[in-house]
PASEBA-1860 file (N, C-alpha, C; in nm, 3 decimals):
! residues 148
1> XXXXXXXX> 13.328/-2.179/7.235/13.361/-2.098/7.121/13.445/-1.980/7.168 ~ 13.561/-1.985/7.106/13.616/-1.840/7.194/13.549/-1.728/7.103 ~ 13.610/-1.593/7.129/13.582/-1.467/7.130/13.707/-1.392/7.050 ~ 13.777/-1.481/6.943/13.909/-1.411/6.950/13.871/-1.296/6.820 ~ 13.786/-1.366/6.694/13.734/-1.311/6.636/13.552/-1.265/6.601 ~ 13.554/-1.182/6.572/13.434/-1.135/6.523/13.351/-1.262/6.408 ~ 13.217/-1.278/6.484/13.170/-1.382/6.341/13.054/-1.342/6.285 ~ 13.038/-1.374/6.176/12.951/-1.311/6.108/12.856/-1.408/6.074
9> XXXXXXXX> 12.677/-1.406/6.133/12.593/-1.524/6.089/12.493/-1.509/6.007 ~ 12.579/-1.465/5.847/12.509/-1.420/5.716/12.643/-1.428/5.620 ~ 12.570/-1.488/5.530/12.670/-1.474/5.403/12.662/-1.311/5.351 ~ 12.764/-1.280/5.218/12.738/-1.161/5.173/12.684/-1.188/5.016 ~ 12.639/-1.099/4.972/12.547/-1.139/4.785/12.555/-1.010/4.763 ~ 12.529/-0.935/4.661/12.506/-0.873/4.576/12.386/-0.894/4.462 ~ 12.333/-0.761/4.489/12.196/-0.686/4.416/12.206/-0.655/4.282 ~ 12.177/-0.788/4.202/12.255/-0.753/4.065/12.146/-0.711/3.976
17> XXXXXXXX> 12.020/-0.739/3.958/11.927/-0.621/3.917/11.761/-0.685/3.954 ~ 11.681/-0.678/3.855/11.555/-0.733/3.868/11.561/-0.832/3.728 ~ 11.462/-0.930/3.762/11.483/-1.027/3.686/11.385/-0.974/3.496 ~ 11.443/-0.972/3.423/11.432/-0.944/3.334/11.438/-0.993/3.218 ~ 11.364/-0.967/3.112/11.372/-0.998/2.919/11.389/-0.908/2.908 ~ 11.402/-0.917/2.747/11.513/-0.860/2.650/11.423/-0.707/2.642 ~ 11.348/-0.676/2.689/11.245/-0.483/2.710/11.207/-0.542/2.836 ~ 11.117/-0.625/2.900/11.055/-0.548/3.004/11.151/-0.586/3.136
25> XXXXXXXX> 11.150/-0.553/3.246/11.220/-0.578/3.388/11.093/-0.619/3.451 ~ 11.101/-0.668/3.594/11.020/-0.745/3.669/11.108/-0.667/3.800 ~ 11.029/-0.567/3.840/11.090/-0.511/4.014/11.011/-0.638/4.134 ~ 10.956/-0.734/4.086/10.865/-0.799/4.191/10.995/-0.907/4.242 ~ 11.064/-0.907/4.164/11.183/-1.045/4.156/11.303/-0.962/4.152 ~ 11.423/-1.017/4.230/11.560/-0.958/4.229/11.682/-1.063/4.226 ~ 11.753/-1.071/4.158/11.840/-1.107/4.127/11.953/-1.094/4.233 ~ 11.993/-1.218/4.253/12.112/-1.192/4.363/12.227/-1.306/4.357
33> XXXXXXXX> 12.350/-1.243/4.353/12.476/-1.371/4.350/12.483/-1.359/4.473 ~ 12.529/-1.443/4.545/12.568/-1.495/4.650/12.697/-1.524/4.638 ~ 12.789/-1.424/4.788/12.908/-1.503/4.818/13.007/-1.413/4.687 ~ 12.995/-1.362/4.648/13.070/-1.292/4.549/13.204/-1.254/4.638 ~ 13.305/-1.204/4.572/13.413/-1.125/4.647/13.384/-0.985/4.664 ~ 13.377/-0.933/4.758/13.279/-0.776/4.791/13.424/-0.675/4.849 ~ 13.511/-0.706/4.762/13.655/-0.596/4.833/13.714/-0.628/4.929 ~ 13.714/-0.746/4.952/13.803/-0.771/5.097/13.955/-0.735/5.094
41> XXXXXXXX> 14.006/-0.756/4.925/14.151/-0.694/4.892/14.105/-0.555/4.840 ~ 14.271/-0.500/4.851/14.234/-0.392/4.716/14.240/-0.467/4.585 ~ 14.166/-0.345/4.512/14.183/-0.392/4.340/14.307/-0.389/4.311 ~ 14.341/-0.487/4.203/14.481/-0.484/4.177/14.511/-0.421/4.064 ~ 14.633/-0.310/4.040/14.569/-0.227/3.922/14.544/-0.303/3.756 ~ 14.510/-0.200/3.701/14.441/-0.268/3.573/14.607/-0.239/3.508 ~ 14.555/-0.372/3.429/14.677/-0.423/3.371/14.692/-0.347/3.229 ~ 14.823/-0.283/3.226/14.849/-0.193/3.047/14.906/-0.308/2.983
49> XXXXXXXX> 14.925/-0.199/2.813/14.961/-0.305/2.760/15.058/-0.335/2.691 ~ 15.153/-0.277/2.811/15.324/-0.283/2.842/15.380/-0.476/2.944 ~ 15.218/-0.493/2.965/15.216/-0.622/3.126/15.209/-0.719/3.026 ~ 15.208/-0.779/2.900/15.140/-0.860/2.830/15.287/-0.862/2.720 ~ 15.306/-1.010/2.749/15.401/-0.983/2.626/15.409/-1.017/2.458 ~ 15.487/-1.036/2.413/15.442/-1.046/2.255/15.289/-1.065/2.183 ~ 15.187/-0.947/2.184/15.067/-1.031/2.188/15.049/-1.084/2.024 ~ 15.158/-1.042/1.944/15.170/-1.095/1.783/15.166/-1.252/1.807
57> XXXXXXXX> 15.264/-1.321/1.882/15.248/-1.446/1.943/15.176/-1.512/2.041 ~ 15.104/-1.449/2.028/14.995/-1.548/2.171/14.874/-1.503/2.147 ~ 14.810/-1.449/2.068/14.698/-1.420/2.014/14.641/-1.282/2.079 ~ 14.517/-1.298/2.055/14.461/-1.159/2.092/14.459/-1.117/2.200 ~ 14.472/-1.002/2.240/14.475/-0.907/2.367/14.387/-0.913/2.444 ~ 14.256/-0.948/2.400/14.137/-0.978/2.487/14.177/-1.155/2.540 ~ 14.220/-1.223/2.433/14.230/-1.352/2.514/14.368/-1.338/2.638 ~ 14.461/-1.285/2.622/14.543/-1.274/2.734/14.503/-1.178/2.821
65> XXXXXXXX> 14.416/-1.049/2.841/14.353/-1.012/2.953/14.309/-1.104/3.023 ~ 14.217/-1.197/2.944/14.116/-1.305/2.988/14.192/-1.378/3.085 ~ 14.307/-1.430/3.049/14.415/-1.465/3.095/14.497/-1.429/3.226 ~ 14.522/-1.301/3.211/14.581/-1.231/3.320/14.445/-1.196/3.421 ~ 14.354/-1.169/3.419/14.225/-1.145/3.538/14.143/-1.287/3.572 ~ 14.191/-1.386/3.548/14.110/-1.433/3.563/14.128/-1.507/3.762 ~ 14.043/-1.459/3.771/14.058/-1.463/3.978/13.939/-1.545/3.984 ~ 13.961/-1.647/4.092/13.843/-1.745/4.157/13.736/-1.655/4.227
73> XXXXXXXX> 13.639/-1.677/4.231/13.583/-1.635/4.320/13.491/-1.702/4.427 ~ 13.526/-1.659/4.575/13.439/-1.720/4.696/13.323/-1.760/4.663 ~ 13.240/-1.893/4.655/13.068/-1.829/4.634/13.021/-1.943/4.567 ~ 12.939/-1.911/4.550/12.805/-2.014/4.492/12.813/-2.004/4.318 ~ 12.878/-2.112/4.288/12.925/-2.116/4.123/12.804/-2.200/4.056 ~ 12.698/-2.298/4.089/12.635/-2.351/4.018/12.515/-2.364/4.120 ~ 12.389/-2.427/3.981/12.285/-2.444/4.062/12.277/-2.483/4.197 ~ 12.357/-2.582/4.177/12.357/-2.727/4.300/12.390/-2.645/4.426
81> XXXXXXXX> 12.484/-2.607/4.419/12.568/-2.493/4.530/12.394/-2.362/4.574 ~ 12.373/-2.325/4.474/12.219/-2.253/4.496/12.133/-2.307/4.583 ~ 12.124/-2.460/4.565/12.001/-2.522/4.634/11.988/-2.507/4.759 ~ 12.134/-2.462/4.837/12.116/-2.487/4.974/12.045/-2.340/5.040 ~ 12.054/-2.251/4.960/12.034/-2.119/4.987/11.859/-2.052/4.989 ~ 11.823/-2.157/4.942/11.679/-2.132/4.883/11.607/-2.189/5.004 ~ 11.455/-2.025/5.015/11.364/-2.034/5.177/11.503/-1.897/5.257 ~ 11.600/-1.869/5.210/11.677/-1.829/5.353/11.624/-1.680/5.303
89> XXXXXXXX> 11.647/-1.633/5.443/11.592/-1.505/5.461/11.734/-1.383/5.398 ~ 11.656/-1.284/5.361/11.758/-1.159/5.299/11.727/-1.010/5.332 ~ 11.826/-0.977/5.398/11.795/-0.876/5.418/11.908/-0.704/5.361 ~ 11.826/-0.644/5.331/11.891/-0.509/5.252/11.919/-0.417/5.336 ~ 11.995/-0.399/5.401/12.045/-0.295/5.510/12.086/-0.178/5.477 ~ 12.002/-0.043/5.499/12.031/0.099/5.422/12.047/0.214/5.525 ~ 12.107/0.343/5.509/12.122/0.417/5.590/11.983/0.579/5.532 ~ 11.929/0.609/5.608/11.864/0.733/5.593/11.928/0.837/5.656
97> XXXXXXXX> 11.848/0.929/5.622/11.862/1.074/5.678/11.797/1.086/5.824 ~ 11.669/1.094/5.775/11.601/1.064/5.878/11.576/0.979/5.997 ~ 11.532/1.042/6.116/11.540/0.934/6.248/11.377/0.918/6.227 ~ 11.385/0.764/6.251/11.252/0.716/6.285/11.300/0.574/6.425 ~ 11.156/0.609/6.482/11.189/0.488/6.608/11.368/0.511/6.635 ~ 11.408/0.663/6.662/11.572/0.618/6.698/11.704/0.562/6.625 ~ 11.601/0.529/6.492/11.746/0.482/6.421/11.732/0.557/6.314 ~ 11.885/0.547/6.213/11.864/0.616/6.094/11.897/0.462/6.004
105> XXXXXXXX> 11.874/0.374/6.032/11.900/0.222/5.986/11.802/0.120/5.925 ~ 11.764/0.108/5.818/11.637/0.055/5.773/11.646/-0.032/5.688 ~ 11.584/-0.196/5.703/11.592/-0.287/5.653/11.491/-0.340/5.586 ~ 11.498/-0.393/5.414/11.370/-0.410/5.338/11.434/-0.602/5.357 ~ 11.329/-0.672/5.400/11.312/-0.840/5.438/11.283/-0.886/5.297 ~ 11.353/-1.001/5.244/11.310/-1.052/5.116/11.336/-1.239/5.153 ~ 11.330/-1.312/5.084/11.326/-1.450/5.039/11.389/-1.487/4.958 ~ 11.496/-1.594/4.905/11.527/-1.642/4.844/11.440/-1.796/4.788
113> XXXXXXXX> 11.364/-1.760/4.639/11.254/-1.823/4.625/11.327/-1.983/4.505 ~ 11.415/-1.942/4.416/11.464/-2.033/4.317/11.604/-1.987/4.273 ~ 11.640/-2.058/4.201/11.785/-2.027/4.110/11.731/-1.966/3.999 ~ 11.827/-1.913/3.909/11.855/-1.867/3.854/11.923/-1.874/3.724 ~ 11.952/-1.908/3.636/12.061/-1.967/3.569/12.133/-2.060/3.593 ~ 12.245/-2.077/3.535/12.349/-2.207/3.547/12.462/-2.157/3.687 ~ 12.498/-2.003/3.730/12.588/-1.977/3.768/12.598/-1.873/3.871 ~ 12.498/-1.983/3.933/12.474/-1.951/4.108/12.383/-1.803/4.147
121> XXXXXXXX> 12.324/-1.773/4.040/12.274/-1.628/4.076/12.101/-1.750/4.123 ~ 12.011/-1.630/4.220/11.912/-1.678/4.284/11.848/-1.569/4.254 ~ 11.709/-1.636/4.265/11.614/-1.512/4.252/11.564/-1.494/4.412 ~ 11.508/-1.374/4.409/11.465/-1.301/4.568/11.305/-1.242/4.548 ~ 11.245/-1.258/4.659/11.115/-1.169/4.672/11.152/-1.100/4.808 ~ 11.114/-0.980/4.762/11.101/-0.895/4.913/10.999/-0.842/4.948 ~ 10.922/-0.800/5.067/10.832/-0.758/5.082/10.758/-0.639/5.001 ~ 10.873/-0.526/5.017/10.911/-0.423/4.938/10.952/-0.425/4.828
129> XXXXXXXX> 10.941/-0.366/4.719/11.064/-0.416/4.588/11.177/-0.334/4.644 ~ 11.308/-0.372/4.595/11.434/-0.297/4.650/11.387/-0.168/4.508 ~ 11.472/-0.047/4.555/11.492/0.049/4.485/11.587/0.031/4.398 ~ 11.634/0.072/4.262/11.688/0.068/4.184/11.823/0.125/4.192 ~ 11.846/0.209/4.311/11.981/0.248/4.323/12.007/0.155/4.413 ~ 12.003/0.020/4.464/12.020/-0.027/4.522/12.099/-0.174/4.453 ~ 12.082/-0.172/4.315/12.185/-0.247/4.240/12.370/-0.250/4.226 ~ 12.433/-0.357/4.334/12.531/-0.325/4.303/12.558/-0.354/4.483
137> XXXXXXXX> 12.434/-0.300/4.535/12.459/-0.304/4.680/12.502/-0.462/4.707 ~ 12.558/-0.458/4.821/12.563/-0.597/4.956/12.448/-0.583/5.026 ~ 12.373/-0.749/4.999/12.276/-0.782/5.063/12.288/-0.869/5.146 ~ 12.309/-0.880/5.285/12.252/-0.982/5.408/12.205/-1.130/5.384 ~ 12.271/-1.252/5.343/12.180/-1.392/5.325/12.209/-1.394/5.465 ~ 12.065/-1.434/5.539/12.041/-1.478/5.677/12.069/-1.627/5.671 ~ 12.129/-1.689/5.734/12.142/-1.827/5.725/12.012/-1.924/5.817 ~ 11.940/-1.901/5.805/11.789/-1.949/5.857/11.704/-1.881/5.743
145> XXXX> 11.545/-1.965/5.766/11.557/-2.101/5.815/11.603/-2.225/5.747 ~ 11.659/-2.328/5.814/11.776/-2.413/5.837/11.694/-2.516/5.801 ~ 11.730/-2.601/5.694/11.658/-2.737/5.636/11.733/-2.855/5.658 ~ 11.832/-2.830/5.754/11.955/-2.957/5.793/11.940/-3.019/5.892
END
């Protein structure tokens, strides 16, 4: 294996909230896409609506936004794509203030237990519940343990 680049042995996901109905939330369960696009470009600016042409002829402005943004994204689009992810370990990597044991670096361990919907989101248990400002964050999929 050379050394030419840096490799990384974790996917990336996003902390999209706690699993929830229509009033109550569930902090015991967390919601997580996998593989999302996490900024690797810049954003491209938002489109006015000088970028769009005749929208009298081509219908509504929301359907040609729809149109103009619509970007693929890296990642886990359906259940099936989910299945392989489920048992793998997750981890939430945060920075403190405080030094403990030498670091200011502190990691809450969770599970990826089931899917989620139709569109690749998974549900998570963590030891800890994640904190609520922690929605939005990049979460760590450990790629173990390995069912292949």
């Amino acid at each position: 294996m050379s050394s030419g680049s840096p490799h990384r042995l974790y996917v990336k996901g996003k902390h999209l909230s706690y699993k929830r109905g229509k009033r109550n939330t569930d902090p015991n369960t967390s919601l997580i896409k996998i593989g999302t696009k996490l900024s690797d470009s810049p954003k491209p600016p938002a489109p006015s609506f000088f970028d769009y042409p005749d929208w009298r002829e081509n219908g509504t402005i929301q359907e040609q936004r729809a149109n103009v943004n619509s970007e693929s994204t890296e990642g886990v689009d359906t259940t099936e794509d989910a299945q392989f992810y489920l048992g793998k370990r997750v981890a939430y990597v945060y920075r403190t203030k405080k030094l403990i044991r030498g670091s200011k670096i502190r990691v809450i361990w969770g599970k990826i237990t089931r899917p989620h919907g139709n569109n690749g989101v998974v549900r998570s248990k963590f030891r800890n519940n994640l904190p609520p400002s922690s929605f939005g964050a990049t979460l760590r999929i450990m790629l173990y343990p390995s069912n292949i």
